[in-house]
Structure formats: C-alpha cells, structure tokens
PDB file of N, CA, C and O in Angstrom:
ATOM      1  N   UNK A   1      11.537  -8.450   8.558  1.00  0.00           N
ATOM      2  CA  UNK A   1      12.019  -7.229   7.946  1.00  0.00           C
ATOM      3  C   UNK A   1      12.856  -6.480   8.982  1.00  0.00           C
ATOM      4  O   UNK A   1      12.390  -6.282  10.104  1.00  0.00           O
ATOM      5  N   UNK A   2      14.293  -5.981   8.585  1.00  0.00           N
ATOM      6  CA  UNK A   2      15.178  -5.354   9.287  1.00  0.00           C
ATOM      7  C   UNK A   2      14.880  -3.827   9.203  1.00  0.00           C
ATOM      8  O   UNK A   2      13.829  -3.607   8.600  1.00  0.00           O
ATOM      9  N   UNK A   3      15.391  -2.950   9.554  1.00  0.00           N
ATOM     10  CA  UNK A   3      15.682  -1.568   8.967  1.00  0.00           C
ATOM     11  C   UNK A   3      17.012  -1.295   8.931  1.00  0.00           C
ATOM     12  O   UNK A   3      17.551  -1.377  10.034  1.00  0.00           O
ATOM     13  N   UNK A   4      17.807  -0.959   7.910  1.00  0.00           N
ATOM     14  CA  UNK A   4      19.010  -0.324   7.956  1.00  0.00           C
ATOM     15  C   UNK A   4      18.788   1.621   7.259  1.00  0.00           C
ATOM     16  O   UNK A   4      17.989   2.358   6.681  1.00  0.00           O
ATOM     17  N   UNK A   5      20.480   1.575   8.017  1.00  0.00           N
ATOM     18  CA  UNK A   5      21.183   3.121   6.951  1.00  0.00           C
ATOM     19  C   UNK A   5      21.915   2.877   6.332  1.00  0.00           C
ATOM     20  O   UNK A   5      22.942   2.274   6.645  1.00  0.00           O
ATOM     21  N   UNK A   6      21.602   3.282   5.226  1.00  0.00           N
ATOM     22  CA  UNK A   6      22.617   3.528   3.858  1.00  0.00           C
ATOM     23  C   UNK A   6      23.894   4.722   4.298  1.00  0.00           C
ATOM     24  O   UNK A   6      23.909   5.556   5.204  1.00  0.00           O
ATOM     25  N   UNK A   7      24.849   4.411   3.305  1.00  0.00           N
ATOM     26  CA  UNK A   7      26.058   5.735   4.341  1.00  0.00           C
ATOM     27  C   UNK A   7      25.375   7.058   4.313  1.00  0.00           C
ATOM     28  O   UNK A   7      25.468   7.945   5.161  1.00  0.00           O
ATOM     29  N   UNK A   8      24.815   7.061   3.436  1.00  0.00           N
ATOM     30  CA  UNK A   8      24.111   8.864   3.377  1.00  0.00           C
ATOM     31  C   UNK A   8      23.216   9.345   4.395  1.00  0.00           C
ATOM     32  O   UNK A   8      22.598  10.410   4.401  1.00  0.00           O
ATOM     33  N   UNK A   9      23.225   8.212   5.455  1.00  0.00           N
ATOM     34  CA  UNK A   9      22.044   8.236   5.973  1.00  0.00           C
ATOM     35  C   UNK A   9      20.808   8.288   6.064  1.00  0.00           C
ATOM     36  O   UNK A   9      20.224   8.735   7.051  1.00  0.00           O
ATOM     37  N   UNK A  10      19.907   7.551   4.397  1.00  0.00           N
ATOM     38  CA  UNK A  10      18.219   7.207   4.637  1.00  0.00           C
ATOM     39  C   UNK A  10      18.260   5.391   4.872  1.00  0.00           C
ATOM     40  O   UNK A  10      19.026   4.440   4.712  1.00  0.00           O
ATOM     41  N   UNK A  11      17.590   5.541   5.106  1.00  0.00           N
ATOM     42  CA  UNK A  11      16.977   4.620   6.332  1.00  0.00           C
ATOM     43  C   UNK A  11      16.044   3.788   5.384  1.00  0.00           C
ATOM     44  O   UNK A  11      15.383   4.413   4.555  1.00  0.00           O
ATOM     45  N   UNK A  12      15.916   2.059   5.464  1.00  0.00           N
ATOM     46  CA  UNK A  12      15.495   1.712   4.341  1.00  0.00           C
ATOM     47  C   UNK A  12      14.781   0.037   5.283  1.00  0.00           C
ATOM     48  O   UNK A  12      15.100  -0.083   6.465  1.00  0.00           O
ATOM     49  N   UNK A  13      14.179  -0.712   4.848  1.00  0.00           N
ATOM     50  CA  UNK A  13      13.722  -1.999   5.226  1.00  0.00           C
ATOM     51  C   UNK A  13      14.101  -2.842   4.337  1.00  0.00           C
ATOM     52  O   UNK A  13      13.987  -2.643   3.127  1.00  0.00           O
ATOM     53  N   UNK A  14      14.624  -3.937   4.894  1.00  0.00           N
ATOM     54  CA  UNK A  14      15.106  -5.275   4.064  1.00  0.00           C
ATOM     55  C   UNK A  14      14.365  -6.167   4.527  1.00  0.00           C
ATOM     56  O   UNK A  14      13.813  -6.146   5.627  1.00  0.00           O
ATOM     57  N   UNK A  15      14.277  -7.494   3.235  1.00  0.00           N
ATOM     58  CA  UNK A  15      13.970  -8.719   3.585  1.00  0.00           C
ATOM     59  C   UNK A  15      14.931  -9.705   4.507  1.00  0.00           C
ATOM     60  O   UNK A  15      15.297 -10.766   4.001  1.00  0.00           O
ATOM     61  N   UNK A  16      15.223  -9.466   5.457  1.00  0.00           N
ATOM     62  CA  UNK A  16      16.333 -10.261   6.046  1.00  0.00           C
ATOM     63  C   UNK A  16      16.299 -11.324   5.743  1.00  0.00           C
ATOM     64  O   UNK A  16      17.428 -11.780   5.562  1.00  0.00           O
ATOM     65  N   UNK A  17      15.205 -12.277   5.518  1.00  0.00           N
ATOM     66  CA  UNK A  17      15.454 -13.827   4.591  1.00  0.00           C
ATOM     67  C   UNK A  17      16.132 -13.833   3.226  1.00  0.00           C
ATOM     68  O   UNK A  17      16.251 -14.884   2.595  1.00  0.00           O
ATOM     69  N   UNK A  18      16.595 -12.617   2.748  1.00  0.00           N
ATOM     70  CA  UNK A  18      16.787 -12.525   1.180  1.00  0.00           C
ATOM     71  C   UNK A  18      18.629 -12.251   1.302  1.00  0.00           C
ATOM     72  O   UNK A  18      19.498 -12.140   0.437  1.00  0.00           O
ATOM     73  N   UNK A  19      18.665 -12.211   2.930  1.00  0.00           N
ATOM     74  CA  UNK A  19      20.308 -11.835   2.539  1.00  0.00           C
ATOM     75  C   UNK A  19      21.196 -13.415   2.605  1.00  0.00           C
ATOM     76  O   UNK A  19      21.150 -14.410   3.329  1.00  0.00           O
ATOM     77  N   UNK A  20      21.985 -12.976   1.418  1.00  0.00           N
ATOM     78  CA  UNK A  20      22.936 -13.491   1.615  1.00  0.00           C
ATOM     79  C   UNK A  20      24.217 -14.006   2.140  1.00  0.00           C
ATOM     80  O   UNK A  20      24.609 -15.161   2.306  1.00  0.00           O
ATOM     81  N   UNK A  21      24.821 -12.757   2.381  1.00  0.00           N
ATOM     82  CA  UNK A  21      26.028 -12.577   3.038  1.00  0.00           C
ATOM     83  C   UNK A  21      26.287 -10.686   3.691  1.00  0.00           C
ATOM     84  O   UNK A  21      25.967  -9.588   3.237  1.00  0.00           O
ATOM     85  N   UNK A  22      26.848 -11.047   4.650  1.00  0.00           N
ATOM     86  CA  UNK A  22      27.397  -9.881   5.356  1.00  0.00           C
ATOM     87  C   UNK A  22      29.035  -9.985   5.250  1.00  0.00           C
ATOM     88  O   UNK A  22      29.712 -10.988   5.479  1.00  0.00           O
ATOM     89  N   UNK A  23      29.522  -8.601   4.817  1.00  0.00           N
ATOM     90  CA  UNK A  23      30.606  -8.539   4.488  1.00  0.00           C
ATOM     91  C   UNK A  23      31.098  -7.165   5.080  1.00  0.00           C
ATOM     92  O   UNK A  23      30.602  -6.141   4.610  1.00  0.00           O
ATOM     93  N   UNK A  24      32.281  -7.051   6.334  1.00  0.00           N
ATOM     94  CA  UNK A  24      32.588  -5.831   6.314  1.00  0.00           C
ATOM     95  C   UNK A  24      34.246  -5.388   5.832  1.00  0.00           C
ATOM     96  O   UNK A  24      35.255  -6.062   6.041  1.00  0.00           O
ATOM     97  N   UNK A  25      34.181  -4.323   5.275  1.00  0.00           N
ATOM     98  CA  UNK A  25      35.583  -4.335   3.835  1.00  0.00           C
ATOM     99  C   UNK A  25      36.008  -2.875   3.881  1.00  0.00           C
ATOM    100  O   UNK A  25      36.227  -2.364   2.783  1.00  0.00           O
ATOM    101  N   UNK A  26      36.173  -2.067   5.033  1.00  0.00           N
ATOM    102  CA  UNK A  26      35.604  -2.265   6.217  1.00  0.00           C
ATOM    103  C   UNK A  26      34.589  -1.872   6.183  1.00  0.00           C
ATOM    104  O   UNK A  26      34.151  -2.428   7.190  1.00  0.00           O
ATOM    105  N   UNK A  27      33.588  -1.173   5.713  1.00  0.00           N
ATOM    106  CA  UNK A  27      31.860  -1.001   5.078  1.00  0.00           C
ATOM    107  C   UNK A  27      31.564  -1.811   5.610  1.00  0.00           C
ATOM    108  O   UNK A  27      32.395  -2.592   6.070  1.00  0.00           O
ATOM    109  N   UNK A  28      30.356  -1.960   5.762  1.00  0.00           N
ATOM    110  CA  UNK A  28      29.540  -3.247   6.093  1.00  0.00           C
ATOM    111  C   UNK A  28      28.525  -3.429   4.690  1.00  0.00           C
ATOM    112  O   UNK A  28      27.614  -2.633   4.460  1.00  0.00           O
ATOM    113  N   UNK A  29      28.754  -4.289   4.041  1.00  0.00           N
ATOM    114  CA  UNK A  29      28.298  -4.570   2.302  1.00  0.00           C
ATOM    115  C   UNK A  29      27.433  -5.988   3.101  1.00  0.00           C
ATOM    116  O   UNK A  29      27.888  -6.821   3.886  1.00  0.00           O
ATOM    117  N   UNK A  30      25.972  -5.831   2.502  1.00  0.00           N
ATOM    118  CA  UNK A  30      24.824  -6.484   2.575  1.00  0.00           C
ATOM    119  C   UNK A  30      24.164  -7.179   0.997  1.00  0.00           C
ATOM    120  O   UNK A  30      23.345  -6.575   0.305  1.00  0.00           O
ATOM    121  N   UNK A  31      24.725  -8.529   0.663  1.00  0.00           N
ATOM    122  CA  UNK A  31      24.626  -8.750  -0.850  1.00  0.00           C
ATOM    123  C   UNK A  31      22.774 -10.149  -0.509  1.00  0.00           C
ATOM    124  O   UNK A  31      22.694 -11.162   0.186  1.00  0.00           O
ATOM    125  N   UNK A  32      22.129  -9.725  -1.042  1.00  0.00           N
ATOM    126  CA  UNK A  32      21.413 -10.543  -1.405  1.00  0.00           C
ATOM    127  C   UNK A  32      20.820 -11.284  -2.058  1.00  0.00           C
ATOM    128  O   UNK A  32      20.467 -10.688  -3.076  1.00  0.00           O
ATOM    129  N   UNK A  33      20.364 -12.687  -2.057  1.00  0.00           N
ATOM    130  CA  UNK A  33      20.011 -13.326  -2.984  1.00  0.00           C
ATOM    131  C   UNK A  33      19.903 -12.982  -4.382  1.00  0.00           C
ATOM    132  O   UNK A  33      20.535 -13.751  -5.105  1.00  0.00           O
ATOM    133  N   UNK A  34      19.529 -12.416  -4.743  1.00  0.00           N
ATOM    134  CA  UNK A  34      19.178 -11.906  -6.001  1.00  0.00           C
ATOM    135  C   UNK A  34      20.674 -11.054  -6.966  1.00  0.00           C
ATOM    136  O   UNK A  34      20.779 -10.870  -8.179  1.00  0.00           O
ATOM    137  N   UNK A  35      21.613 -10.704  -5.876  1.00  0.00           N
ATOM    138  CA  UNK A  35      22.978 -10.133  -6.382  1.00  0.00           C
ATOM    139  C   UNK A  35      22.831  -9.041  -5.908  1.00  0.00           C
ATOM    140  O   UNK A  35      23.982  -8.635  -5.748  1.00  0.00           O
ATOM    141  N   UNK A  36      21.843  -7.941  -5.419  1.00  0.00           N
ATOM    142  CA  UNK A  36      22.212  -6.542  -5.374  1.00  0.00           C
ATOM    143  C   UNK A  36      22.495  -6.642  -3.738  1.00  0.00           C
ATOM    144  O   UNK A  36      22.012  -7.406  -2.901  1.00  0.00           O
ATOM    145  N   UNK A  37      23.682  -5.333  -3.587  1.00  0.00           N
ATOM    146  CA  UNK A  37      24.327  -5.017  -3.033  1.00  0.00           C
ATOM    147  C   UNK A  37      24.178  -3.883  -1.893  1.00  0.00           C
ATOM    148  O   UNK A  37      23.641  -2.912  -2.427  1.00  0.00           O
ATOM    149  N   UNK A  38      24.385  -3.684  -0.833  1.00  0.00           N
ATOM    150  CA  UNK A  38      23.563  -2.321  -0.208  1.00  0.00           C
ATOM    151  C   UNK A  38      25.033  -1.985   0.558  1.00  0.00           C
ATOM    152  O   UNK A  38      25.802  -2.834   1.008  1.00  0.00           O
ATOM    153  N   UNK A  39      25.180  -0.806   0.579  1.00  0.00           N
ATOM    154  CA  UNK A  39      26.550  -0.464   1.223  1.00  0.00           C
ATOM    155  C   UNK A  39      25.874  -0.099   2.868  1.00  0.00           C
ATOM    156  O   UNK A  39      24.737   0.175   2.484  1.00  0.00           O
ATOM    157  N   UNK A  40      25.809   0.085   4.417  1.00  0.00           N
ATOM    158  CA  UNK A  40      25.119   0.068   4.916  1.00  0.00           C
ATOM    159  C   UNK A  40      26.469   0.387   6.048  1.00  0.00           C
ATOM    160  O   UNK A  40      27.670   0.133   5.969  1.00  0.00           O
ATOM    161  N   UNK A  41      25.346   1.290   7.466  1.00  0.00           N
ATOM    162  CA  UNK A  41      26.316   2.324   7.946  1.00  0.00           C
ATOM    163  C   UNK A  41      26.504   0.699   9.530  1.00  0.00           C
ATOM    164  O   UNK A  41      27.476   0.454  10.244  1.00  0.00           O
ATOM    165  N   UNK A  42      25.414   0.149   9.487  1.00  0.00           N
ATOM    166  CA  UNK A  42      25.526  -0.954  10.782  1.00  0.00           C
ATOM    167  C   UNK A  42      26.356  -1.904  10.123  1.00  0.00           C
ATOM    168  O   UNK A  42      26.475  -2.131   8.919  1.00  0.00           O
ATOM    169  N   UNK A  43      27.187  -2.679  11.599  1.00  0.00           N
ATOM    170  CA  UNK A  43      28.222  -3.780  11.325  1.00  0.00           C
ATOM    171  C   UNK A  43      27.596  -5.094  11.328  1.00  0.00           C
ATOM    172  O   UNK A  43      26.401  -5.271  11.560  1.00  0.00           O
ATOM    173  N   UNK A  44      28.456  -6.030  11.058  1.00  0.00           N
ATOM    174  CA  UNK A  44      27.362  -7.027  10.852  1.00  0.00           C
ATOM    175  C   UNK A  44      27.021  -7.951  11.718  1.00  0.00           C
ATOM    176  O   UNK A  44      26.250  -8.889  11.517  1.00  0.00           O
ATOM    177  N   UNK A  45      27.768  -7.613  12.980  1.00  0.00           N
ATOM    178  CA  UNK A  45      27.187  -7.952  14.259  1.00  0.00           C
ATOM    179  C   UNK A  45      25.482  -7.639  14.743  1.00  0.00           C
ATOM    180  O   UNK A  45      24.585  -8.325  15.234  1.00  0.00           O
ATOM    181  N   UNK A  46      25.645  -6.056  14.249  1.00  0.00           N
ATOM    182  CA  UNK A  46      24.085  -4.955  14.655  1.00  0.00           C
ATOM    183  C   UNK A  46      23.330  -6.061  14.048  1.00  0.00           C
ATOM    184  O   UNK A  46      22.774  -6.915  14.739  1.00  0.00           O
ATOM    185  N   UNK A  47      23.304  -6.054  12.695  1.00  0.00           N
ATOM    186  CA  UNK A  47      22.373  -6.484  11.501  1.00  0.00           C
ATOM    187  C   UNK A  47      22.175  -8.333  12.055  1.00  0.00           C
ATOM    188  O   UNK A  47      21.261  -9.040  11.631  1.00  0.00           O
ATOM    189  N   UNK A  48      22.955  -8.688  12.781  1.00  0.00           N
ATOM    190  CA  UNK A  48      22.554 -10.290  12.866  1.00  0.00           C
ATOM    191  C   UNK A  48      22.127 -10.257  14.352  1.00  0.00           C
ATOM    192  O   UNK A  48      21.787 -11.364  14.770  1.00  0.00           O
ATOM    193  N   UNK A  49      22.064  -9.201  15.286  1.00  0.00           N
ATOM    194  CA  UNK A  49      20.931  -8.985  16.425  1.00  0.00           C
ATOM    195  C   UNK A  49      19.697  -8.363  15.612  1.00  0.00           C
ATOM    196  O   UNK A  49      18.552  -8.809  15.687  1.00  0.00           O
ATOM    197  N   UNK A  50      19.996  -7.525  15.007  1.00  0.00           N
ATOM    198  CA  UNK A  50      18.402  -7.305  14.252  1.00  0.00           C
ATOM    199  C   UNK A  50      17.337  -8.410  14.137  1.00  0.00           C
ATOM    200  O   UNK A  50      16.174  -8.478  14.533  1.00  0.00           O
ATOM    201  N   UNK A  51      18.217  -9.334  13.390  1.00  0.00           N
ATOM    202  CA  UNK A  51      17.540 -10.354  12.004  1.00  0.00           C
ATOM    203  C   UNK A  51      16.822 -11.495  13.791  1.00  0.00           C
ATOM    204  O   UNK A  51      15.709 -11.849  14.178  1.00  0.00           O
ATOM    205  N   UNK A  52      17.802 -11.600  14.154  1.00  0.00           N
ATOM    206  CA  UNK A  52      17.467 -12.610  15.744  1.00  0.00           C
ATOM    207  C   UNK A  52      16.281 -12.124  16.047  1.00  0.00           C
ATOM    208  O   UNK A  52      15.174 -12.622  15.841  1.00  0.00           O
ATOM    209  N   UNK A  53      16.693 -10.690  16.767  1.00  0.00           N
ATOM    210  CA  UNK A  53      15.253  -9.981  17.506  1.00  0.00           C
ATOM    211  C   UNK A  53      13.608  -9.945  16.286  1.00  0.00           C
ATOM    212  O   UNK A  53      12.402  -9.991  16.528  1.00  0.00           O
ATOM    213  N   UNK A  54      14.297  -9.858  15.191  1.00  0.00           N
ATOM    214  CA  UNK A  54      12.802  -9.791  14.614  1.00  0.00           C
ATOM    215  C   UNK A  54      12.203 -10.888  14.380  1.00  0.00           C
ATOM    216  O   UNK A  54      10.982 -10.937  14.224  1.00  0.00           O
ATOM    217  N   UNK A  55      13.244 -12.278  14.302  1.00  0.00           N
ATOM    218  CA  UNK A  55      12.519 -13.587  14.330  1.00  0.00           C
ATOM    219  C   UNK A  55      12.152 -14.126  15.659  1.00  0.00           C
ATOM    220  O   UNK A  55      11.247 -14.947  15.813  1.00  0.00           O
ATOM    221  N   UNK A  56      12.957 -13.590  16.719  1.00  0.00           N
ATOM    222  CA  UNK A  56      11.768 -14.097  17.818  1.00  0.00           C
ATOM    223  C   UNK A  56      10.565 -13.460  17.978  1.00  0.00           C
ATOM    224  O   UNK A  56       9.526 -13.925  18.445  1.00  0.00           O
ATOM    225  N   UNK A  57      10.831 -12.116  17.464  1.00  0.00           N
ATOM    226  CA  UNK A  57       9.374 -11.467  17.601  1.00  0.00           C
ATOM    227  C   UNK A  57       8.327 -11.880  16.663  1.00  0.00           C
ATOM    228  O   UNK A  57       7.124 -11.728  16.874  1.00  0.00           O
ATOM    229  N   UNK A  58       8.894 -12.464  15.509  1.00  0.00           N
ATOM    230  CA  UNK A  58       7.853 -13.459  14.595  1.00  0.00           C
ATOM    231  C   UNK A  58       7.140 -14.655  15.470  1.00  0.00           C
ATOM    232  O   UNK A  58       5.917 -14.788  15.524  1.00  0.00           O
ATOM    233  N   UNK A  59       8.181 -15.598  16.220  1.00  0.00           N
ATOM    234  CA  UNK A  59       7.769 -16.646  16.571  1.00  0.00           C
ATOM    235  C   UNK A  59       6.981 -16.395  17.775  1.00  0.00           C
ATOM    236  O   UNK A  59       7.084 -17.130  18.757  1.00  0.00           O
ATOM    237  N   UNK A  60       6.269 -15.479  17.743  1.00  0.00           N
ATOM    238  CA  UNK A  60       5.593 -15.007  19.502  1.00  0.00           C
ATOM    239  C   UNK A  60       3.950 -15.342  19.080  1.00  0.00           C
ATOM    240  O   UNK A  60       3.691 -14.854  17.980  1.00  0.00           O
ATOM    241  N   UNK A  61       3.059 -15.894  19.561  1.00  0.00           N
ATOM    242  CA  UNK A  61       2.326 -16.244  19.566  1.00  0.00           C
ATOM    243  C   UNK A  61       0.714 -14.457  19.329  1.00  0.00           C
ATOM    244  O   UNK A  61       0.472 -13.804  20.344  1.00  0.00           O
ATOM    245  N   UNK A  62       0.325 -14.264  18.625  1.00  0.00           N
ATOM    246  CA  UNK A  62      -0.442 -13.159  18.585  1.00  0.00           C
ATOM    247  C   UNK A  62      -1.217 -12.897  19.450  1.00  0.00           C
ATOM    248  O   UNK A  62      -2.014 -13.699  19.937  1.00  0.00           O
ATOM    249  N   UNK A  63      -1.084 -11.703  19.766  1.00  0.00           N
ATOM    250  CA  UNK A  63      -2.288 -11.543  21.881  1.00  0.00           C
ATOM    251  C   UNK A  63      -3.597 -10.672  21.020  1.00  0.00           C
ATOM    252  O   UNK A  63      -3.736  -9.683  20.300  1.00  0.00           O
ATOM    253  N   UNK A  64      -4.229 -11.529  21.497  1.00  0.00           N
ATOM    254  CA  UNK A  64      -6.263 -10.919  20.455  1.00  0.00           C
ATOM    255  C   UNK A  64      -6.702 -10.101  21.860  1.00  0.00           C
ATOM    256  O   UNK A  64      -7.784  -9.517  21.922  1.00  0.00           O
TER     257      UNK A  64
END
C-alpha cells in the first residue's frame, strides 16, 4: 500500500498491485486495474520509489 495526494490535497492509500499504468499529461493520472482513475499531485517517478520501498519493506523478514 502506497499513500498518495489527490490535487486538492487529501491524502489517500492505494493498492499499488492494482495499478495499472502511470501516466503524466502533465498530471500525473494513476489508472487501475479495475478502470478508475486518480488524478494525483506525485510524478510517476515518486510513485514507482514508493511502490519499490514498500515492497522491500514487505520482503523483510518480521523481528518477534
């Protein structure tokens, strides 16, 4: 799960496995699987260090 901003600025969590495509027009437009669309204030550089950093932090072994 990512967090983005919408242009209005609230702040929202995505399924980052659910996206599809990153598109900047010049917006940065976030379309996912399913078809819906998120207009979003990060480029899609930010959003594909996000999606990285939160899957290595998935693949980290849990400290008990």
């Amino acid at each position: 799960m990512i967090t983005l901003t919408r242009m209005k600025g609230e702040r929202f969590t995505l399924n980052s496995d659910h996206i599809e495509t990153l598109e900047e027009t010049p917006d940065t437009v976030v379309t996912m699987l399913n078809g819906h669309k998120y207009l979003v204030r990060e480029k899609s550089g930010e959003i594909i260090s996000k999606i990285e950093l939160f899957r290595r932090n998935c693949s980290k072994p849990a400290v008990l």
